[in-house]
ZADO-1210 file (C-alpha; in nm, 4 decimals, padded with zeros to 6 digits):
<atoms>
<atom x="06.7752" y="-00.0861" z="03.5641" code="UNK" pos="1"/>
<atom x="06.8895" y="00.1766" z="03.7887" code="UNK" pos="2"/>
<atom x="06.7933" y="-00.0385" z="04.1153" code="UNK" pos="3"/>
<atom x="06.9916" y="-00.3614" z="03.9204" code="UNK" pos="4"/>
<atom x="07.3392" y="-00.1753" z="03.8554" code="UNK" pos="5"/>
<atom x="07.3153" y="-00.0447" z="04.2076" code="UNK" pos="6"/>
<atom x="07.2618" y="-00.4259" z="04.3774" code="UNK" pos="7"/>
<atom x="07.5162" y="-00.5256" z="04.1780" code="UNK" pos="8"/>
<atom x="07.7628" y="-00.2933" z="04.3096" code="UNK" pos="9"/>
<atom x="07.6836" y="-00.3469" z="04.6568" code="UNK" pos="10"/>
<atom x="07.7160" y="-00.7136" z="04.6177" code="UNK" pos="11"/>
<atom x="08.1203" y="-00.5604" z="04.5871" code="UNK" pos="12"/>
<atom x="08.1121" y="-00.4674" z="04.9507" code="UNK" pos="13"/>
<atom x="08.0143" y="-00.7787" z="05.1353" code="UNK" pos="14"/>
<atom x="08.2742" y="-00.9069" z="05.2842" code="UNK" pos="15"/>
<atom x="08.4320" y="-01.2087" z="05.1051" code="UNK" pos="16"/>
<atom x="08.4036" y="-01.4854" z="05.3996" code="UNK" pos="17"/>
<atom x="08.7363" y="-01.6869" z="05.2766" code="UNK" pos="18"/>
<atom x="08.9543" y="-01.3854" z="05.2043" code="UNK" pos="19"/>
<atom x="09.1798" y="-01.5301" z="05.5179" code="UNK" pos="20"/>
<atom x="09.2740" y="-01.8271" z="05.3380" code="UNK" pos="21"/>
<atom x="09.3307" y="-01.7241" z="05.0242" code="UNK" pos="22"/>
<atom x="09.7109" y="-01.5722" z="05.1872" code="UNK" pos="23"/>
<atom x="09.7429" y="-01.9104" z="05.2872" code="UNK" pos="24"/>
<atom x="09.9950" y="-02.1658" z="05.1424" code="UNK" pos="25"/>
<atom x="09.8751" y="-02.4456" z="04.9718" code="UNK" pos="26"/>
<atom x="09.9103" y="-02.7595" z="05.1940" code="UNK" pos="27"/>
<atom x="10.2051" y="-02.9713" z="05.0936" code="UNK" pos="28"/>
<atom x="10.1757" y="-03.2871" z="04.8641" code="UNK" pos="29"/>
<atom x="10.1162" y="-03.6600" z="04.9724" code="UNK" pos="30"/>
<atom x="10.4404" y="-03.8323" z="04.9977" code="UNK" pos="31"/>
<atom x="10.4593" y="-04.1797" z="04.9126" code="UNK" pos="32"/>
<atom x="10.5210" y="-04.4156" z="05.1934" code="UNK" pos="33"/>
<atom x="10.8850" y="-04.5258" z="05.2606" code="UNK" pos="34"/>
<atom x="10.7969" y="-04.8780" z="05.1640" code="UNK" pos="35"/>
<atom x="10.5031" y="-04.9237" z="04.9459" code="UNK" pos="36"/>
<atom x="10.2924" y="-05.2139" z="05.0383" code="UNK" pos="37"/>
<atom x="10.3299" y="-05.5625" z="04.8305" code="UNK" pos="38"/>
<atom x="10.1389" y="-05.7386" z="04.6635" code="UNK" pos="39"/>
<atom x="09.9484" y="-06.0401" z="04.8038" code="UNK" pos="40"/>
<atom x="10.2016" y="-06.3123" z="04.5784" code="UNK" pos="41"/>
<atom x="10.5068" y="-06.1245" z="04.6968" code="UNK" pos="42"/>
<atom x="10.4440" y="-06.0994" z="05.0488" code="UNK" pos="43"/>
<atom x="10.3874" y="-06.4908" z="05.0123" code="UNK" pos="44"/>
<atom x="10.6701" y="-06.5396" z="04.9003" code="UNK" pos="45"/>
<atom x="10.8588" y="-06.3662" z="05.1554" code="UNK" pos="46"/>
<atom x="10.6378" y="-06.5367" z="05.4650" code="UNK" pos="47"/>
<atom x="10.7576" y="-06.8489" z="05.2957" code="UNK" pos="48"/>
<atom x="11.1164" y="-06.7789" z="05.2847" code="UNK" pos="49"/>
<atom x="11.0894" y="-06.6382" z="05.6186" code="UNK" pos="50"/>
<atom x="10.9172" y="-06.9836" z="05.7645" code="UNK" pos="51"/>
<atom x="11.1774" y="-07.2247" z="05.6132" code="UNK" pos="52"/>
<atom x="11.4036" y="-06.9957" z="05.7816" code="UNK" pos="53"/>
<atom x="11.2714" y="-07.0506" z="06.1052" code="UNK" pos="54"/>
<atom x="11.2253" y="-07.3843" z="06.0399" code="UNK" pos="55"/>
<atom x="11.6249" y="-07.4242" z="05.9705" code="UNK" pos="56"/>
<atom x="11.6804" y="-07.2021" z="06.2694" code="UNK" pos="57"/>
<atom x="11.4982" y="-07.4318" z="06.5187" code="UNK" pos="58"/>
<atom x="11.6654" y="-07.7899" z="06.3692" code="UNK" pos="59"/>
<atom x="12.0127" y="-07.6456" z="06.3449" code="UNK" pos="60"/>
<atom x="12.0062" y="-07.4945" z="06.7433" code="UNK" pos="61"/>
<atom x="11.7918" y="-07.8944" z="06.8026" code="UNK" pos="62"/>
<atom x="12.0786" y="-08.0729" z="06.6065" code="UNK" pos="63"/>
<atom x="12.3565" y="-07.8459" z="06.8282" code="UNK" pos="64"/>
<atom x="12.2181" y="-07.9252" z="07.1331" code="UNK" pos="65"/>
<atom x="12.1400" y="-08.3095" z="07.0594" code="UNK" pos="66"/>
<atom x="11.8166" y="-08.4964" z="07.0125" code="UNK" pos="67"/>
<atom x="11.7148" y="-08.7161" z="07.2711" code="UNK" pos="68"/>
<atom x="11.7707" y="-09.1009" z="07.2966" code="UNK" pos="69"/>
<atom x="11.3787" y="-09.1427" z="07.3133" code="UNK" pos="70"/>
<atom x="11.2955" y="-08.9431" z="07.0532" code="UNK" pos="71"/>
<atom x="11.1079" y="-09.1992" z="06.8078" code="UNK" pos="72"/>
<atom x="10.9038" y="-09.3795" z="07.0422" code="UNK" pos="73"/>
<atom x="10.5491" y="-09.2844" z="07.0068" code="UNK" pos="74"/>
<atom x="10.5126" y="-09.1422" z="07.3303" code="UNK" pos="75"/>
<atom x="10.7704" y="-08.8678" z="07.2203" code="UNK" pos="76"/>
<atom x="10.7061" y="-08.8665" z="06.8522" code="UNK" pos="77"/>
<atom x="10.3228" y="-08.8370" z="06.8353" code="UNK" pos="78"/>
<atom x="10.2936" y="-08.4944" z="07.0287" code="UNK" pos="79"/>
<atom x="10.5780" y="-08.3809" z="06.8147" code="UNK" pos="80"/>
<atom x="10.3730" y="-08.4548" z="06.5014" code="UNK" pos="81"/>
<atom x="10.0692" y="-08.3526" z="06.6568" code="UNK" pos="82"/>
<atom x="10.2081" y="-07.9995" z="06.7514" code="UNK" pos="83"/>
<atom x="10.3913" y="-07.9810" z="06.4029" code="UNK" pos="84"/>
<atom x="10.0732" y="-08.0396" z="06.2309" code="UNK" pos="85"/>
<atom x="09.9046" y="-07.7731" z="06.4632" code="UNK" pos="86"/>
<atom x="10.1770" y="-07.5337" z="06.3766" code="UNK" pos="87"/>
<atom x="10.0916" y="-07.5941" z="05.9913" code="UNK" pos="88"/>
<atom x="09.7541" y="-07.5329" z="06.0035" code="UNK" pos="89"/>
<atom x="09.7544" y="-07.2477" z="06.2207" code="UNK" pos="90"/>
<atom x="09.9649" y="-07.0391" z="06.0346" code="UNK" pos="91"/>
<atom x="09.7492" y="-07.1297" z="05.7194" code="UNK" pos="92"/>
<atom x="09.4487" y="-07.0077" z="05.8956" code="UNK" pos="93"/>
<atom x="09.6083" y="-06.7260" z="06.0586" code="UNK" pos="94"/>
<atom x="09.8043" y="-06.6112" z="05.7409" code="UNK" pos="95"/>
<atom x="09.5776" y="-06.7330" z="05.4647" code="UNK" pos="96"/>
<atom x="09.2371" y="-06.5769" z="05.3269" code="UNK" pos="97"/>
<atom x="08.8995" y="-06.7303" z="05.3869" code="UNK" pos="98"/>
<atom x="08.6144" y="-06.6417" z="05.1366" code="UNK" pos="99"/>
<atom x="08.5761" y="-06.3441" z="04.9250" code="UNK" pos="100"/>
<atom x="08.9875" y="-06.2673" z="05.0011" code="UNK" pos="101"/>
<atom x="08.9471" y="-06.1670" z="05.3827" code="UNK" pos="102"/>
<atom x="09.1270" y="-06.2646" z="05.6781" code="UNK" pos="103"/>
<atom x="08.9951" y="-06.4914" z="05.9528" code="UNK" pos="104"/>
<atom x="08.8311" y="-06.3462" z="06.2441" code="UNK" pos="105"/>
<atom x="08.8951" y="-06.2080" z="06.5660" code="UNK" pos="106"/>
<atom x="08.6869" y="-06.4922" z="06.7075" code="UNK" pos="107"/>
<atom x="08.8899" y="-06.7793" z="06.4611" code="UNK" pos="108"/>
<atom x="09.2103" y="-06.6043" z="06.5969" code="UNK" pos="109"/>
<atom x="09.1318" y="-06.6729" z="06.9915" code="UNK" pos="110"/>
<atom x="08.9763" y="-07.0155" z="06.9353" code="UNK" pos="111"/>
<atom x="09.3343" y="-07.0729" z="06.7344" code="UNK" pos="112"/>
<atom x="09.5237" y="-06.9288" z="07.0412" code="UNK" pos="113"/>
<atom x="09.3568" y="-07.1196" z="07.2926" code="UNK" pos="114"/>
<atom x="09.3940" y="-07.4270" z="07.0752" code="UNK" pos="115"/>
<atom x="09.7881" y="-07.3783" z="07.1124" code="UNK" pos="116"/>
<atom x="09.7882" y="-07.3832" z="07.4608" code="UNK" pos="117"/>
<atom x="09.5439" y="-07.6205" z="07.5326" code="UNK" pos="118"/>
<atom x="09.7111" y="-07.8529" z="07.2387" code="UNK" pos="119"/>
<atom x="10.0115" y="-07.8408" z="07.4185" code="UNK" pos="120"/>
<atom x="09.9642" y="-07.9021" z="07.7666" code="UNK" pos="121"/>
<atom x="09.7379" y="-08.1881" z="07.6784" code="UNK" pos="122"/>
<atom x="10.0797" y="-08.3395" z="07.5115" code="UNK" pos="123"/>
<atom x="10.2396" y="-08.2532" z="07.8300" code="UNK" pos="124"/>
<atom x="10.0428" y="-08.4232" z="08.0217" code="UNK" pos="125"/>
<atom x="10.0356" y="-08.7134" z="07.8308" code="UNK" pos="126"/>
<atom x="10.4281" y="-08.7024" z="07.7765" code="UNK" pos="127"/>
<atom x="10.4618" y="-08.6663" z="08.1428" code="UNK" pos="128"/>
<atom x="10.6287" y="-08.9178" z="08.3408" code="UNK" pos="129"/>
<atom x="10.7292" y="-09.0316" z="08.7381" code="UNK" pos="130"/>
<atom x="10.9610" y="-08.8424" z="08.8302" code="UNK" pos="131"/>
<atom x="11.2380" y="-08.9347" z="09.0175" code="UNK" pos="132"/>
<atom x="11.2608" y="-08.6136" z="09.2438" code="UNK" pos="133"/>
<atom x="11.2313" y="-08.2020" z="09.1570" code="UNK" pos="134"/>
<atom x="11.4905" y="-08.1222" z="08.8887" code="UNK" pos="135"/>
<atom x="11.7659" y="-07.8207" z="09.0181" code="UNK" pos="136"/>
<atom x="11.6585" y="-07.4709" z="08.9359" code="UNK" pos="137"/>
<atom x="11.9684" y="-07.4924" z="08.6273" code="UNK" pos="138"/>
<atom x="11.7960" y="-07.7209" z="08.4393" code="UNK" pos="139"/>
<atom x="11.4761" y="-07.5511" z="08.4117" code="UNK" pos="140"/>
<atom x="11.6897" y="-07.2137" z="08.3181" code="UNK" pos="141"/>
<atom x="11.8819" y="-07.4096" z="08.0827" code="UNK" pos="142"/>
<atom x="11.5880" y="-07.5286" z="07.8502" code="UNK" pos="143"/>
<atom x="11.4038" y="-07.1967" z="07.9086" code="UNK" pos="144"/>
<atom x="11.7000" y="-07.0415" z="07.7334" code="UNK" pos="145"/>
<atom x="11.7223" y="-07.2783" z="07.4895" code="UNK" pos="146"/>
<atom x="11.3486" y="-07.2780" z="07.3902" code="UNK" pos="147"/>
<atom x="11.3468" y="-06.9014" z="07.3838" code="UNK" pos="148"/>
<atom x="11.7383" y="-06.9005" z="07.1605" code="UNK" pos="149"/>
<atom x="11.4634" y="-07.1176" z="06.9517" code="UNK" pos="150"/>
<atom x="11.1938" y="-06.8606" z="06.9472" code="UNK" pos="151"/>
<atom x="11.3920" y="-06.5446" z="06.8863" code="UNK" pos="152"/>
<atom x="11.4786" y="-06.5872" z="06.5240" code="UNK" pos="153"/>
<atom x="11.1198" y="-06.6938" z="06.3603" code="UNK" pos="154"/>
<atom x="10.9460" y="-06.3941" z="06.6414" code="UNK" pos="155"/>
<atom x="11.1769" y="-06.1856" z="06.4630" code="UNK" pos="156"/>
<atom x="11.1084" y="-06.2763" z="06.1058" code="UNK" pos="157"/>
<atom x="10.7430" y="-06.2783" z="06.1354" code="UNK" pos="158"/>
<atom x="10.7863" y="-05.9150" z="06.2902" code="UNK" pos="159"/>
<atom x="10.9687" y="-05.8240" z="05.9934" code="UNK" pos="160"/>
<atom x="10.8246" y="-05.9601" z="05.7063" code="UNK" pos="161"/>
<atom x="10.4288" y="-05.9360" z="05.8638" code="UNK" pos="162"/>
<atom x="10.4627" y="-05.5386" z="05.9286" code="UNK" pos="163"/>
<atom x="10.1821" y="-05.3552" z="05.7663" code="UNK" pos="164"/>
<atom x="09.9917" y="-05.6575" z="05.7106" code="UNK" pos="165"/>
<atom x="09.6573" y="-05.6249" z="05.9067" code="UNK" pos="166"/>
<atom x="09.3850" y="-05.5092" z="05.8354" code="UNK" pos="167"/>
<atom x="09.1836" y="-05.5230" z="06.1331" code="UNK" pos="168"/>
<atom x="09.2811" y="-05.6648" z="06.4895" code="UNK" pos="169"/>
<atom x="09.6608" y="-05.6570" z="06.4547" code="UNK" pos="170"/>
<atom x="09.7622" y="-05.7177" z="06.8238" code="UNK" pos="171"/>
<atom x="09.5160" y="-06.0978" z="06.7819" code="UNK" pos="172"/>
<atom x="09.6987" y="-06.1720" z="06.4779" code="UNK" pos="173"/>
<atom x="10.0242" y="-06.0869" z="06.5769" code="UNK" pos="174"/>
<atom x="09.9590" y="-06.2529" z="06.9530" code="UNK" pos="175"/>
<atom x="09.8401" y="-06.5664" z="06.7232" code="UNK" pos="176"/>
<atom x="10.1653" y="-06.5748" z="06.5057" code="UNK" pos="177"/>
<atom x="10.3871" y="-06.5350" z="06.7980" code="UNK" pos="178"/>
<atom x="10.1749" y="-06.8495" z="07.0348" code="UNK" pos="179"/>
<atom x="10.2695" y="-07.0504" z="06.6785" code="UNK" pos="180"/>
<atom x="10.6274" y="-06.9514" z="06.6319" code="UNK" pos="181"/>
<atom x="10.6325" y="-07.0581" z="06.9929" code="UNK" pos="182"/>
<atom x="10.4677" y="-07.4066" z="06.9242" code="UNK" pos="183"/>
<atom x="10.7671" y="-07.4457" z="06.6696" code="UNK" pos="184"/>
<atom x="11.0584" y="-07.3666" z="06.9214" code="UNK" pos="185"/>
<atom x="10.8229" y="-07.6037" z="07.2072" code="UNK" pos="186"/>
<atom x="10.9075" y="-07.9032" z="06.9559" code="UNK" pos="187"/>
<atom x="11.2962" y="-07.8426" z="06.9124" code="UNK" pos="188"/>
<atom x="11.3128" y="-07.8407" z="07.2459" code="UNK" pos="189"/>
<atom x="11.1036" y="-08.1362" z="07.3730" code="UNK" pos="190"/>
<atom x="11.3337" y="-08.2902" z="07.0600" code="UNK" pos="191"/>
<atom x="11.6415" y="-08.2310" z="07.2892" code="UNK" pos="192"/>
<atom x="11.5255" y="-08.2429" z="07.6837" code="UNK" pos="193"/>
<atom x="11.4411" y="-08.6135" z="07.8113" code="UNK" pos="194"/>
<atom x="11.3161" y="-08.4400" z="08.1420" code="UNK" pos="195"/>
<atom x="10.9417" y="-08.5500" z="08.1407" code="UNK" pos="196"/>
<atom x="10.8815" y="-08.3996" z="08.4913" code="UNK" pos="197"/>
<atom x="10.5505" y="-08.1904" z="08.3913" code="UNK" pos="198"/>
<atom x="10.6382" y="-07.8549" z="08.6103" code="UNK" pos="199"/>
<atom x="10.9417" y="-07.8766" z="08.3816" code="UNK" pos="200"/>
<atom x="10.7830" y="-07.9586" z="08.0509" code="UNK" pos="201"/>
<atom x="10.5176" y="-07.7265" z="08.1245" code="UNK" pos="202"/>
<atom x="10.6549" y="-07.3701" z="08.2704" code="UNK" pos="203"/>
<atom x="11.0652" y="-07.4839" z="08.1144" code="UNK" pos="204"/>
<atom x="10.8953" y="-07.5845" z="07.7737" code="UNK" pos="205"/>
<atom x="10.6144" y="-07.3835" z="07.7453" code="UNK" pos="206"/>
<atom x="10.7729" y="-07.0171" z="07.7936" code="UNK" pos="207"/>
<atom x="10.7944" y="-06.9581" z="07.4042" code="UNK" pos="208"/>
<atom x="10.4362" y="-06.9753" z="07.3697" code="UNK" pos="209"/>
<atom x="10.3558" y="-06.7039" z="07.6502" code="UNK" pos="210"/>
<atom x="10.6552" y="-06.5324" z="07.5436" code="UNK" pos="211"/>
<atom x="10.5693" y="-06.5275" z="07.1690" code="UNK" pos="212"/>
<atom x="10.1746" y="-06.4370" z="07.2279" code="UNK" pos="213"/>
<atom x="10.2974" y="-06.1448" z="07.4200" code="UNK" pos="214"/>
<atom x="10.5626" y="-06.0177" z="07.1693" code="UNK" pos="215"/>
<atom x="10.3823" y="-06.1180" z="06.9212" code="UNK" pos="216"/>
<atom x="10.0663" y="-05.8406" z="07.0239" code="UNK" pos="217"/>
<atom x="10.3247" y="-05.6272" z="07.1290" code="UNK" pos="218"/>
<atom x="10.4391" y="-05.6389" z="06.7377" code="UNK" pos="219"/>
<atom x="10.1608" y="-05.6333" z="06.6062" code="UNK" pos="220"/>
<atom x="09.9710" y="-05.3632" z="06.7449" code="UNK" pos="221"/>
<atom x="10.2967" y="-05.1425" z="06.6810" code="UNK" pos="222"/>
<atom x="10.3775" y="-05.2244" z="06.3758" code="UNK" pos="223"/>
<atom x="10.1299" y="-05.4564" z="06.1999" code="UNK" pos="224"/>
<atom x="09.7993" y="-05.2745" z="06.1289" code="UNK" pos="225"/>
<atom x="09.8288" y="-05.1942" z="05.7064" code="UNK" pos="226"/>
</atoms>
């Protein structure tokens, strides 16, 4: 008994290992995120909202600046409706959830990418026409500033109401939502310029989609992972 009471009081002069945090304040609490995340119907709502808005934006600046003469013959109106249609769908895939709730792929989001650009110049191409000599340097600044007036306001929507919506692969999705909202400004403004010279249609016309992919990653890998 005697050799008992005697471990137990030498178990009082070991050292305690954690006496140097026990002088330590406690860590501070969690605070709740400055904007809590919404819910899956809510942020729907608002990506709706936010792509009629776009929409608007791109036929109001189209209507300003005038449709073109040609613009229901069906060398002018199929691409349109072919790119629209691409537009659609891509943001469905893009936006929407495949099986079991989760987003598409990495893999899904290039193939979609490359199907912008390749959808487009193919349309350009087959748009193109003789032309009667190169166009002055104006005219290609002029609808590059037009098409990009076109871009600005749905680039900056998506930005807004897409932040903190990735899960995975943000700068894909968000270079994949910016090549789209480019697609949309590339038909307002193949709505308004007659030019069919293909340099023209192709760098003039085609600088939202570049300039939305790149934005568009830029955004998302910023501000878009959840």
């Amino acid at each position: 008994m005697a050799d008992d009471r005697d471990l137990l009081e030498g178990l009082k002069d070991i050292p305690d290992p954690a006496a140097h945090v026990a002088g330590c304040p406690p860590p501070p609490p969690m605070e709740a995120p400055a904007e809590p995340s919404l819910t899956r119907p809510a942020r729907g709502r608002r990506v709706a909202r936010a792509m009629l808005a776009g929409l608007g934006w791109v036929l109001l600046l189209t209507w300003i600046a005038g449709f073109r003469a040609d613009i229901g013959s069906p060398r002018v109106a199929i691409p349109l409706v072919l790119w629209a249609l691409l537009s659609g769908l891509g943001l469905r895939l893009a936006l929407g959830p495949r099986a079991r709730g989760l987003p598409a792929g990495v893999r899904a989001l290039k193939a979609l990418v490359a199907a912008v650009l390749v959808g487009f110049l193919a349309a350009a191409v087959a748009m193109s026409g003789a032309a009667d000599g190169p166009l002055p340097l104006m005219a290609h600044l002029r609808c590059s500033a037009i098409a990009l007036g076109m871009a600005l306001l749905p680039l900056a929507l998506a930005a807004l109401v897409l932040r903190r919506s990735f899960l995975s692969a943000p700068a894909w999705r968000g270079a994949t939502i910016g090549a789209l909202c480019g697609l949309g400004a590339v038909i307002g403004i193949q709505a308004h310029c007659a030019h069919d010279d293909l340099l023209h249609v192709a760098v003039a016309h085609g600088l939202p989609i570049a300039a939305g992919a790149l934005l568009g990653a830029a955004a998302g890998a910023l501000r878009g992972r959840a």
